[in-house]
N, C-alpha and C positions, 0 to 999 in steps of 0.2 A: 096588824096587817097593813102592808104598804098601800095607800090610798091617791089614783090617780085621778087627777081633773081633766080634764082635754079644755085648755080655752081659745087655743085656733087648731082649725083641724082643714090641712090641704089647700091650704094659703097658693093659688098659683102666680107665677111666673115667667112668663115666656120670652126667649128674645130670639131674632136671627139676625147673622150676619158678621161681618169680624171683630175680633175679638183677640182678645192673648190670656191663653190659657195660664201659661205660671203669675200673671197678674192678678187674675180672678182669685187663684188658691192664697196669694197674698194676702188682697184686699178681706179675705172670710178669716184668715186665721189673723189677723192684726185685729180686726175686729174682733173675735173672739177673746185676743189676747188682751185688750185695750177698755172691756167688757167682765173681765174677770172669771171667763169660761173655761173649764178645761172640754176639751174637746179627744171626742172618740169616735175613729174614723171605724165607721163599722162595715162598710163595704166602700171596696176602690174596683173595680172590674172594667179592662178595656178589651175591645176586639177590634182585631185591624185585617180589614178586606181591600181588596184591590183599590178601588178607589177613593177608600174614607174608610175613617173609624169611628167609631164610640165608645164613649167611658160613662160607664153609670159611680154614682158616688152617693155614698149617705154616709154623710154628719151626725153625729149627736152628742152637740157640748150641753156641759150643765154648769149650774153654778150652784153650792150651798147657799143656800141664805140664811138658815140658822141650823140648829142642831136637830131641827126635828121637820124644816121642810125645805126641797131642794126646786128648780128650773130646769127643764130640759126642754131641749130645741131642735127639734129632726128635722135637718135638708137634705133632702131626696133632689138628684141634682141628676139629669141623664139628657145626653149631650150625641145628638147623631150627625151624621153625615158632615163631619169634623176633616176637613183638606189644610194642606199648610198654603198658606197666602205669603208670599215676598210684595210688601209694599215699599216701593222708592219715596222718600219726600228728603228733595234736595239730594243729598250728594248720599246722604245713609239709606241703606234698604234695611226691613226689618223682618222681622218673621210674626205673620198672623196665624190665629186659626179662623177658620169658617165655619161655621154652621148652625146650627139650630140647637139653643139650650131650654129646658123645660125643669123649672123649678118646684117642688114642694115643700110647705112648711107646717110644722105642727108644733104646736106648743103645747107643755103641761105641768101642771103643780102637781110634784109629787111630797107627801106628807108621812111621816112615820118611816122614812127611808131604810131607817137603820135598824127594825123593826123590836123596839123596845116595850112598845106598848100592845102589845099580842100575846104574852106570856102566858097571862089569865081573862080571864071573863072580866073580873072586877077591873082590870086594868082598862079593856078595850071600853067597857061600859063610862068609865071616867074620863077615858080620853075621850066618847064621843057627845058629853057632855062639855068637857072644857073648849073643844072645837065649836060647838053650837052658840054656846054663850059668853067667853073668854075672847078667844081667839080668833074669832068674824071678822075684827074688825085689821087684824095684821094679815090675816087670809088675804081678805079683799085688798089688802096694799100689795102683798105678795103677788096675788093675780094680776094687778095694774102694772106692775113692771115688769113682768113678765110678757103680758102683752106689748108693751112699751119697746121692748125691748127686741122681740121677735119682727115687729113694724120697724125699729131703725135697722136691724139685718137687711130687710129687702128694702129699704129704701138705698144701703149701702150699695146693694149690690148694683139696684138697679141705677142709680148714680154714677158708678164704676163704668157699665156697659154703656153709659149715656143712651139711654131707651129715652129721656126725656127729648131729645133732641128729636128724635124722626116720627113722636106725636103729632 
């Protein structure tokens, strides 16, 4: 039976103000790509009203780590009151977006993915014996980079948005 950990759960994120949206979807999928994530856009959904839209987005790249436990990283990403900005510097204008982004993030070790050790009784009883007392100690390494890994996400992103500047 596929066995999940939650070790961050609803990590927020907030920014407002502009921004450039095909930058953003860069900086997350290079970082994904750069991370060894394959990544699964499991909702993209935008509404456009008269004077702004929103796009809600959730992520969820994963990575194997070995044959029997895998990472997965879900960014719930929903973005409102989104206007286009024309800003001039110097003699280029460029095009911004505006508005208001509101990030979620969860992380989780998922173990037995492929689900081979479920078949029987004695199987699942051995497996939860070698996890206990074998396998603690690659767990717990598994867990740390995973956490590691979900903290340089938002540090990326928030990096990106330069959020550090207007503390």
């Amino acid at each position: 039976m596929v066995e999940t950990k939650t070790l961050v759960w609803l990590k927020p994120l907030h920014y407002s103000g502009l921004f450039d949206l095909r930058g953003l979807y860069k900086t997350m999928d290079k970082w994904f790509t750069e991370h060894n994530y394959d990544k699964i856009e499991k909702r993209n959904f935008e509404e456009v009203s008269e004077g702004s839209k929103q796009i809600v987005l959730e992520l969820q790249p994963y990575k194997k780590i070995s044959d029997y436990a895998k990472v997965e990283i879900r960014v719930y990403v929903e973005m409102t009151n989104l206007t286009e900005e024309v800003v001039t510097r110097g003699d280029l204008k460029q095009k911004y977006n505006k508005g208001d982004l509101h990030f979620s993030f969860d992380c989780f070790l998922i173990t037995d993915y492929e689900g081979h050790w479920e078949t029987k009784a004695t199987y699942y009883f051995i497996r939860t014996m070698v996890e206990k007392f074998i396998y603690k100690g690659y767990t717990k390494r598994f867990e740390a980079e995973a956490v590691s890994d979900t903290n340089e996400l938002i540090n990326e992103i928030r990096n990106y948005l330069n959020m550090e500047r207007f503390k």
